[in-house]
Jmol script that loads the backbone (N, CA, C; Angstrom):
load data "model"
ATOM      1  N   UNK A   1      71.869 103.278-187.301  1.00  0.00           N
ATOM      2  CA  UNK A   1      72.550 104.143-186.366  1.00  0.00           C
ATOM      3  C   UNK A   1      71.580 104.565-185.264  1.00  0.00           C
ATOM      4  N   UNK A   2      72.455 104.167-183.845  1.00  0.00           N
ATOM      5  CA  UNK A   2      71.225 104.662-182.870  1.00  0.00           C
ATOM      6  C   UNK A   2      71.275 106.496-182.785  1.00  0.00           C
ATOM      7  N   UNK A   3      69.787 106.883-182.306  1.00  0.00           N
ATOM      8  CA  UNK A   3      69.549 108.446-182.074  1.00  0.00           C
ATOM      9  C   UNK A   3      69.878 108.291-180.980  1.00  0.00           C
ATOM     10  N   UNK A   4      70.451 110.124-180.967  1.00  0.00           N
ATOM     11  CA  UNK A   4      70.806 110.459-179.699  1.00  0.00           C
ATOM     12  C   UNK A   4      70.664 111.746-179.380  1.00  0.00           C
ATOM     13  N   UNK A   5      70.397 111.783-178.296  1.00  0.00           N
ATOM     14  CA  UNK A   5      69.374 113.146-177.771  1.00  0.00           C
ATOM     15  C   UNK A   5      71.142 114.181-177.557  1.00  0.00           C
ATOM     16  N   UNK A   6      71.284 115.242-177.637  1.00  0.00           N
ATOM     17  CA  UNK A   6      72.176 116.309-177.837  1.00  0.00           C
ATOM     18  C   UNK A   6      71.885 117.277-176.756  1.00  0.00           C
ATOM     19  N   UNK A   7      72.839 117.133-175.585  1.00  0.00           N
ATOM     20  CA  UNK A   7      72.390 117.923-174.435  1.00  0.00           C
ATOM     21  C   UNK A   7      74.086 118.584-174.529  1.00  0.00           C
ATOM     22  N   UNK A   8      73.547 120.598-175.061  1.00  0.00           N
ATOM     23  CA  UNK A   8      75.109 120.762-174.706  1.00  0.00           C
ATOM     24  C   UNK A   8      74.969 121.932-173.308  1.00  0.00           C
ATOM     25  N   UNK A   9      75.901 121.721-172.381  1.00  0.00           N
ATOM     26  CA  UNK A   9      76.159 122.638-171.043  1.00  0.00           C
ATOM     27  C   UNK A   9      77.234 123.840-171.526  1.00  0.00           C
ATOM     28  N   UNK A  10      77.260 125.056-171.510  1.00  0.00           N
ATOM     29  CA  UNK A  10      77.651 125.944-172.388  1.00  0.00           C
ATOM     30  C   UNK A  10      78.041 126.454-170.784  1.00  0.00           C
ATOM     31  N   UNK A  11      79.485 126.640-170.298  1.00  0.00           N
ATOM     32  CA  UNK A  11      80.146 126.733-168.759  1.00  0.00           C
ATOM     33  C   UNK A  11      81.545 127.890-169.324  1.00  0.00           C
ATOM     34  N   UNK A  12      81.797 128.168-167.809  1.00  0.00           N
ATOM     35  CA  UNK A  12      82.905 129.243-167.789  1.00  0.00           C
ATOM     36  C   UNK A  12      84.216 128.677-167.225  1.00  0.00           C
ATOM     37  N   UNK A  13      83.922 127.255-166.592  1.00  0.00           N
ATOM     38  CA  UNK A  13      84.683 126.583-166.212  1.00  0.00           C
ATOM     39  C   UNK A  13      84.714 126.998-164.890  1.00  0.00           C
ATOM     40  N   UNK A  14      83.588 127.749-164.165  1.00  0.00           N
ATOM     41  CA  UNK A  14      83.833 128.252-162.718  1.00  0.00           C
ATOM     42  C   UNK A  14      83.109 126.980-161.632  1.00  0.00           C
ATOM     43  N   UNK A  15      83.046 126.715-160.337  1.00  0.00           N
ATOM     44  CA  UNK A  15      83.238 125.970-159.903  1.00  0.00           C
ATOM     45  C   UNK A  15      80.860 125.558-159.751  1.00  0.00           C
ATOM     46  N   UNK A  16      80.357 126.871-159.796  1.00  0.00           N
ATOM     47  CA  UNK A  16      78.438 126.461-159.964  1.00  0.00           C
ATOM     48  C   UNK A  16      78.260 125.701-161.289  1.00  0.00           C
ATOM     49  N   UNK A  17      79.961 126.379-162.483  1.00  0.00           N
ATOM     50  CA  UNK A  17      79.181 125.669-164.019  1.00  0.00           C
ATOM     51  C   UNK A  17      79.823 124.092-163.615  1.00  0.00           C
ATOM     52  N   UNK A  18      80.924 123.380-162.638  1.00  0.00           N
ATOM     53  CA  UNK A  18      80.835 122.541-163.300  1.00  0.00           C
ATOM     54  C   UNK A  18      80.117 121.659-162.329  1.00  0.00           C
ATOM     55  N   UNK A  19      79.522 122.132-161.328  1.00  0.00           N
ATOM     56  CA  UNK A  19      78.404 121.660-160.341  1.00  0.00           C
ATOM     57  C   UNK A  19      77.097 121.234-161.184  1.00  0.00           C
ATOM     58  N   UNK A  20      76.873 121.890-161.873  1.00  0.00           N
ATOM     59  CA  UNK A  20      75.724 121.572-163.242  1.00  0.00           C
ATOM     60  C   UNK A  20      76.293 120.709-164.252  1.00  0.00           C
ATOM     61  N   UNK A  21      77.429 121.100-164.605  1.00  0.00           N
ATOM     62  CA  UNK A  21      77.847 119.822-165.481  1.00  0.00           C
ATOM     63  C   UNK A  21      77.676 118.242-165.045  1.00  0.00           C
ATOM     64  N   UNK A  22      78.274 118.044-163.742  1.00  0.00           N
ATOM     65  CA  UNK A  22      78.097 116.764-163.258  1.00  0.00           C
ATOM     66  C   UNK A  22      76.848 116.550-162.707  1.00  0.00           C
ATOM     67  N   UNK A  23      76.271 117.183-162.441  1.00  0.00           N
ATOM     68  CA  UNK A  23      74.724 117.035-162.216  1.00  0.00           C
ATOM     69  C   UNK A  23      73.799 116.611-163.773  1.00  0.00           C
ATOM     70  N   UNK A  24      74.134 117.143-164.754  1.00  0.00           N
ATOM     71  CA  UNK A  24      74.087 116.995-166.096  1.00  0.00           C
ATOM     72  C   UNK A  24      74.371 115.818-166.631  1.00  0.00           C
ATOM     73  N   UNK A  25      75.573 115.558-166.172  1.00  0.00           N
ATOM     74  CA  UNK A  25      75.755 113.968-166.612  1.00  0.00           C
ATOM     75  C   UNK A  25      75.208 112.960-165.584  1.00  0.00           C
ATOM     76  N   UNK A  26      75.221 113.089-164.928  1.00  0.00           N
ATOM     77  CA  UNK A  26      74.403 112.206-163.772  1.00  0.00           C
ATOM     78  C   UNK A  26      73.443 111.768-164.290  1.00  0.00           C
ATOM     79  N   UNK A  27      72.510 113.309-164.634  1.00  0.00           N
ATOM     80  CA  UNK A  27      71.140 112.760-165.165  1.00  0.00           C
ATOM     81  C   UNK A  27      70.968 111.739-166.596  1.00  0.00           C
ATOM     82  N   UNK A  28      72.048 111.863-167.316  1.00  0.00           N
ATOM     83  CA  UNK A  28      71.564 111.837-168.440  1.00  0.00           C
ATOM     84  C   UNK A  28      71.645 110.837-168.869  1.00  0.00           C
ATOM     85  N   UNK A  29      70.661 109.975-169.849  1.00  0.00           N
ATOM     86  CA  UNK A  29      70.161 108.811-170.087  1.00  0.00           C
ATOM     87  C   UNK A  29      71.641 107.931-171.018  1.00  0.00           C
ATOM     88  N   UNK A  30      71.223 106.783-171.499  1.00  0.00           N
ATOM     89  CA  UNK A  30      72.503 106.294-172.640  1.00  0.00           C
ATOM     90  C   UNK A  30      72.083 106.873-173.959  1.00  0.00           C
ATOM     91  N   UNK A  31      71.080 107.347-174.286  1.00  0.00           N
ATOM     92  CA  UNK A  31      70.966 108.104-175.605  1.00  0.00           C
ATOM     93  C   UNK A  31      70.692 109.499-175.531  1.00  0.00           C
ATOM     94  N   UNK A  32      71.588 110.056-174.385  1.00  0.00           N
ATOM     95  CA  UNK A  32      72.306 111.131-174.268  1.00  0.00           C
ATOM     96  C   UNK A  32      73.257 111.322-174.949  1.00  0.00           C
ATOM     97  N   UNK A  33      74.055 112.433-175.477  1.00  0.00           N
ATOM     98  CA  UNK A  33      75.403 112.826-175.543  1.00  0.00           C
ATOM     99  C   UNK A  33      75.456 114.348-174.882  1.00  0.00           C
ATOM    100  N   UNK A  34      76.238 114.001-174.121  1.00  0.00           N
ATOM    101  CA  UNK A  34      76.167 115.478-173.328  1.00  0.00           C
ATOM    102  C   UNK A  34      77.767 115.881-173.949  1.00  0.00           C
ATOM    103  N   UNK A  35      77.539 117.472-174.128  1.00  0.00           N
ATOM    104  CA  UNK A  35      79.007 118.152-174.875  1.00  0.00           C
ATOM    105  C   UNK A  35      78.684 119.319-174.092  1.00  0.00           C
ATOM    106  N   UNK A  36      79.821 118.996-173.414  1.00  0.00           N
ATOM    107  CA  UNK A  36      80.493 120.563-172.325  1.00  0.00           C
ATOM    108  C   UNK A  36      81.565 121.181-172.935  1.00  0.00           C
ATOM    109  N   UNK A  37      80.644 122.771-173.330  1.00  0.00           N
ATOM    110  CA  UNK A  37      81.693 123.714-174.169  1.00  0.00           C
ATOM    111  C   UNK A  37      81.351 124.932-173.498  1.00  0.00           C
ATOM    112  N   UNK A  38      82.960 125.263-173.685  1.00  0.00           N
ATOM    113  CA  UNK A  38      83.985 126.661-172.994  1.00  0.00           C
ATOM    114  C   UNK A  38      83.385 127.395-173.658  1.00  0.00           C
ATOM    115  N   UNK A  39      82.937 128.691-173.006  1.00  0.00           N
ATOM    116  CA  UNK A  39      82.524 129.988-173.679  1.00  0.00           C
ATOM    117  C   UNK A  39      83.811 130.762-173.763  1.00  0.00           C
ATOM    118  N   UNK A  40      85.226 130.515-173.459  1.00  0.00           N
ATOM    119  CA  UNK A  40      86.013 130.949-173.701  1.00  0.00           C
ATOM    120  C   UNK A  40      86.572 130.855-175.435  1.00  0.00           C
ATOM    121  N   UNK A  41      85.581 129.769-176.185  1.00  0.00           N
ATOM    122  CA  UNK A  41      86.344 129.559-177.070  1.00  0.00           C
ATOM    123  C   UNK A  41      85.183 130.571-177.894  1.00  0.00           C
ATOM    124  N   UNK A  42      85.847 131.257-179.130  1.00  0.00           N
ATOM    125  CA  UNK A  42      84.709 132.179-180.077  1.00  0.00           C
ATOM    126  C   UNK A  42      83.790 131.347-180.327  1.00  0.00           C
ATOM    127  N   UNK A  43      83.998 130.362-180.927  1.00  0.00           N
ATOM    128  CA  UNK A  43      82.888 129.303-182.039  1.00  0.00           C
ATOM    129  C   UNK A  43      81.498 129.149-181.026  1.00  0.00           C
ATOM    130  N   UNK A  44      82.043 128.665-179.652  1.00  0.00           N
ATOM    131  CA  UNK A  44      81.112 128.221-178.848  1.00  0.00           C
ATOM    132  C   UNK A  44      80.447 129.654-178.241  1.00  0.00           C
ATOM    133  N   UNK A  45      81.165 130.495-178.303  1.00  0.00           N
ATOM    134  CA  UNK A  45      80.148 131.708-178.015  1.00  0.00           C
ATOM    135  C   UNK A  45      79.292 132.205-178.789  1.00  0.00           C
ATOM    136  N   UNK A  46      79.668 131.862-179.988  1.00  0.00           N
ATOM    137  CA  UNK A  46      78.545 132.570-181.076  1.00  0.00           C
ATOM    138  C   UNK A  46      77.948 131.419-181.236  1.00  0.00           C
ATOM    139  N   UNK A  47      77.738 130.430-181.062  1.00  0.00           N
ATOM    140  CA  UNK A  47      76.691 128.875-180.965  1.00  0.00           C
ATOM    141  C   UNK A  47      75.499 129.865-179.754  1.00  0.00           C
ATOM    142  N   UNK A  48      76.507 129.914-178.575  1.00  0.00           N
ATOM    143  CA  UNK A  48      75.452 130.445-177.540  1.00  0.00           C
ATOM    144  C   UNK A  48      74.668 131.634-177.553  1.00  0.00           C
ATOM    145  N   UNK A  49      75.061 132.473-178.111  1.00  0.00           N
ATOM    146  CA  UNK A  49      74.949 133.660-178.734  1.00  0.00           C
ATOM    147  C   UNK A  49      73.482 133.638-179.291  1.00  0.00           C
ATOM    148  N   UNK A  50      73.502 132.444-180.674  1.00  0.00           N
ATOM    149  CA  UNK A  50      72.599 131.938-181.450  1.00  0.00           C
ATOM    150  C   UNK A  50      71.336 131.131-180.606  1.00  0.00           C
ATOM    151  N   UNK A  51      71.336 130.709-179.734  1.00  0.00           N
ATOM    152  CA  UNK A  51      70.613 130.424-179.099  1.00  0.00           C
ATOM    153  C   UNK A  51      70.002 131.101-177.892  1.00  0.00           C
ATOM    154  N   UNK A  52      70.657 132.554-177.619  1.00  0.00           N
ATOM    155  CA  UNK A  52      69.969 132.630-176.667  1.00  0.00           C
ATOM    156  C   UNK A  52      70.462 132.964-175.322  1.00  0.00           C
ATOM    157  N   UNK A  53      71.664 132.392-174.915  1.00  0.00           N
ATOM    158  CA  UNK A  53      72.242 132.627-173.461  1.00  0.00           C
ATOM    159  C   UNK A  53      72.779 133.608-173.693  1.00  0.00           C
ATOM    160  N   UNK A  54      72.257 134.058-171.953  1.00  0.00           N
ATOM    161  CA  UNK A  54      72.601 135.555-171.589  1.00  0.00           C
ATOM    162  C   UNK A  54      72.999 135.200-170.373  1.00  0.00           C
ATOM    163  N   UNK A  55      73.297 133.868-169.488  1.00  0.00           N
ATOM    164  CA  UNK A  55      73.694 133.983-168.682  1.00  0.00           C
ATOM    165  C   UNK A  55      74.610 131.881-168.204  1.00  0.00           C
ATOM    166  N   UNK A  56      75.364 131.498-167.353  1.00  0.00           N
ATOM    167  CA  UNK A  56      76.056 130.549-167.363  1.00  0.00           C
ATOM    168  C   UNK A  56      75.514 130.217-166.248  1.00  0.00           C
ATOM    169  N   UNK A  57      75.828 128.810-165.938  1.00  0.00           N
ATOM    170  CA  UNK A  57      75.780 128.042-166.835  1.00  0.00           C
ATOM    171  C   UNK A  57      74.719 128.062-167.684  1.00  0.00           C
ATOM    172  N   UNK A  58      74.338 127.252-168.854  1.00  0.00           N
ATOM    173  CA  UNK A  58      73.264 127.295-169.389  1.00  0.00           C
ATOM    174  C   UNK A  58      73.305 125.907-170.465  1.00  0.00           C
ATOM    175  N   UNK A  59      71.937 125.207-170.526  1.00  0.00           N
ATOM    176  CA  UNK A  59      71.794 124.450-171.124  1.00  0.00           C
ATOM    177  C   UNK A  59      70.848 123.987-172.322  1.00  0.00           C
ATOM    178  N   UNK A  60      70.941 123.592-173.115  1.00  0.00           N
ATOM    179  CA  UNK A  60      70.454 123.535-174.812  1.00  0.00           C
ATOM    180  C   UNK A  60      70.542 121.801-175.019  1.00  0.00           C
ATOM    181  N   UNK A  61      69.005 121.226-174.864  1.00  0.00           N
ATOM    182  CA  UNK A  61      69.021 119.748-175.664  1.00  0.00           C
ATOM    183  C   UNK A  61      67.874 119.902-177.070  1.00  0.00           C
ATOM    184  N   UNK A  62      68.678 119.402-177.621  1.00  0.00           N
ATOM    185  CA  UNK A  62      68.667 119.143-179.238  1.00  0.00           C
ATOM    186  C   UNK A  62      68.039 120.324-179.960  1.00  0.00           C
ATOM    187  N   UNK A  63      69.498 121.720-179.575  1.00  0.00           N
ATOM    188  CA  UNK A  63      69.279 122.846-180.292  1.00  0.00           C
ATOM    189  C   UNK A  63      68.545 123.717-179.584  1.00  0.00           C
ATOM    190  N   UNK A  64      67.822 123.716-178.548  1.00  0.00           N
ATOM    191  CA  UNK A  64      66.812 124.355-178.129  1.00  0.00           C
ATOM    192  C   UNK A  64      67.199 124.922-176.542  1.00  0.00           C
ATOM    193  N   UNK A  65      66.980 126.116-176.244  1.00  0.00           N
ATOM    194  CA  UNK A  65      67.863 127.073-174.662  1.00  0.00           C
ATOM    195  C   UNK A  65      66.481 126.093-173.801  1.00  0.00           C
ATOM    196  N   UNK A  66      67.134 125.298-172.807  1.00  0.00           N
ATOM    197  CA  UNK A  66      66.269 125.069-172.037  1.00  0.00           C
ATOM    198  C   UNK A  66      65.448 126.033-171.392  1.00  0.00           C
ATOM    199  N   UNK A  67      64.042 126.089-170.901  1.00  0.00           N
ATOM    200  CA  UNK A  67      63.103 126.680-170.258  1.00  0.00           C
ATOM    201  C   UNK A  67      64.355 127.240-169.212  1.00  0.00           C
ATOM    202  N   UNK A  68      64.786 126.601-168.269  1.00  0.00           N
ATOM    203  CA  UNK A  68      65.206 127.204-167.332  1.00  0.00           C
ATOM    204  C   UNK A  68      66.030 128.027-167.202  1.00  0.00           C
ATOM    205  N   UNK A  69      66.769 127.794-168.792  1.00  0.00           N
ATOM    206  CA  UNK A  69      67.961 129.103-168.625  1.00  0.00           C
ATOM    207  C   UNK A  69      67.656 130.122-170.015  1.00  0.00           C
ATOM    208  N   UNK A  70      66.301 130.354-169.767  1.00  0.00           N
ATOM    209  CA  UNK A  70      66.378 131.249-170.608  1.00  0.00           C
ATOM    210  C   UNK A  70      65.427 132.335-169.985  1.00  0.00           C
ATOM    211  N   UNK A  71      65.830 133.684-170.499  1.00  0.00           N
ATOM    212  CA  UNK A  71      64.965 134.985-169.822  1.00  0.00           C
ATOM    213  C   UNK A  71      65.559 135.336-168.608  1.00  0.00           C
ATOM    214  N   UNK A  72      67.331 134.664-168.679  1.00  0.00           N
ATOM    215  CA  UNK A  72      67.911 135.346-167.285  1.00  0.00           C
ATOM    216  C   UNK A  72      69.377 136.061-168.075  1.00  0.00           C
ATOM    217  N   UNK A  73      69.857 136.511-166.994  1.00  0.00           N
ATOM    218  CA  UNK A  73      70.876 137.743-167.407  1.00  0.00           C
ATOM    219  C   UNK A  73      70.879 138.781-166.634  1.00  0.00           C
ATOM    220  N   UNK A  74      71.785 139.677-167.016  1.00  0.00           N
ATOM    221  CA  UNK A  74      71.481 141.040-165.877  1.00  0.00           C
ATOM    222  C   UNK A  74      70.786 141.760-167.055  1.00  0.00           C
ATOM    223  N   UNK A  75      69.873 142.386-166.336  1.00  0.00           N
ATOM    224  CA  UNK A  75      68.583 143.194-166.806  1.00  0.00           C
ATOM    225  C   UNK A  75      69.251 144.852-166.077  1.00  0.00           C
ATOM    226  N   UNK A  76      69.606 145.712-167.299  1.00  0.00           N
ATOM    227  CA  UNK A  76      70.062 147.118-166.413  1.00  0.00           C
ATOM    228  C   UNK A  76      68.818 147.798-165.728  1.00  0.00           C
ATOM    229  N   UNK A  77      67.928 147.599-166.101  1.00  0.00           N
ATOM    230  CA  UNK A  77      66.742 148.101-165.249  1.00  0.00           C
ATOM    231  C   UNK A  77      66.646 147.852-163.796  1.00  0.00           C
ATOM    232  N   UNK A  78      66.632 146.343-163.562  1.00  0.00           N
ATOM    233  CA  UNK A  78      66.614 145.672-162.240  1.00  0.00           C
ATOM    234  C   UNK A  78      68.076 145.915-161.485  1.00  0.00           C
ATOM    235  N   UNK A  79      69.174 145.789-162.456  1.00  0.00           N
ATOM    236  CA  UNK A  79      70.329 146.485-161.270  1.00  0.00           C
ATOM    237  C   UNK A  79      70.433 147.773-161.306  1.00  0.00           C
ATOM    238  N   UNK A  80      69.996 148.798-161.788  1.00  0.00           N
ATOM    239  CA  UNK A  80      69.449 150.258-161.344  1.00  0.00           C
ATOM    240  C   UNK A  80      68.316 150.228-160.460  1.00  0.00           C
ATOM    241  N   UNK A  81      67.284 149.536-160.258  1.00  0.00           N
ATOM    242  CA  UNK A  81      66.835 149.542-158.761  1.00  0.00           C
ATOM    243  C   UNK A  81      67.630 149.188-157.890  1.00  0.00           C
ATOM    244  N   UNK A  82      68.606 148.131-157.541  1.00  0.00           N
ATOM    245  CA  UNK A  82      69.047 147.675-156.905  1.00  0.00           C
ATOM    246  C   UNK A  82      69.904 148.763-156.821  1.00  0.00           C
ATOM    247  N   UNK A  83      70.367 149.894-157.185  1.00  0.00           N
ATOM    248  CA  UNK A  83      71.329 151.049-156.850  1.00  0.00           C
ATOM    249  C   UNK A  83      72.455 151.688-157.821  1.00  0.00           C
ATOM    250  N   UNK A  84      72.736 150.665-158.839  1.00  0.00           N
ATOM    251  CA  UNK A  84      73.162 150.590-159.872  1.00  0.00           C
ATOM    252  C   UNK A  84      73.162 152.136-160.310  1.00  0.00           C
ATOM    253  N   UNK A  85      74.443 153.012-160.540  1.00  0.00           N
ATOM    254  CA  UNK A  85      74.034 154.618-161.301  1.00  0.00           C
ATOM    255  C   UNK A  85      73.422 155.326-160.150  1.00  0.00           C
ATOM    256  N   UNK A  86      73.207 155.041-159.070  1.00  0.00           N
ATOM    257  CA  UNK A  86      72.945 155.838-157.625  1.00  0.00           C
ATOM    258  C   UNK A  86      74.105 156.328-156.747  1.00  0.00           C
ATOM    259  N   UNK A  87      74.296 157.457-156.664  1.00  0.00           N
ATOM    260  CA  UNK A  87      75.423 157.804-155.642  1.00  0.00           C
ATOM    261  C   UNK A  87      75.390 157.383-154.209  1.00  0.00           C
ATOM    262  N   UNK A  88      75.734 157.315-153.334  1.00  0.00           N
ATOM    263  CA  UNK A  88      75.604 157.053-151.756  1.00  0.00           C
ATOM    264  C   UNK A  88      75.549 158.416-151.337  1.00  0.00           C
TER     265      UNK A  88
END
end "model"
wireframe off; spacefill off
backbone 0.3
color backbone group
């Protein structure tokens, strides 16, 4: 049985996640399997959950939150500088 590298794109179905999706498959080799899953569905949210995303799109090959999408999210600190809980 051939190996295959497990690239999943974890999307909201909004129009940047599926700009990454097809950019995603573009890239991806023949011993790729790329699996694009709805955070609308529970299962796949608590997959993402388990790994790590705090923010969409976001991507995970073979189990692991890619470098790039991980350590982002809204941070309440940084949108309370930004004005966040400030009156005008």
């Amino acid at each position: 049985m051939e190996r295959r590298r497990l690239v999943e794109v974890f999307t909201a179905g909004c129009p940047v996640c599926a700009e990454v999706v097809q950019s995603v498959q573009d890239a991806a080799c023949p011993s790729c399997h790329v699996s694009v899953l709805d955070m609308n569905d529970a299962n796949v949210a608590a997959r993402a959950g388990d790994l790590g995303v705090r923010s969409l799109p976001a991507v995970a090959i073979d189990g692991e939150l890619a470098s790039c999408c991980s350590s982002r999210g809204p941070d309440l600190g940084a949108l309370k500088e930004a004005g966040l809980s400030t009156p005008l």
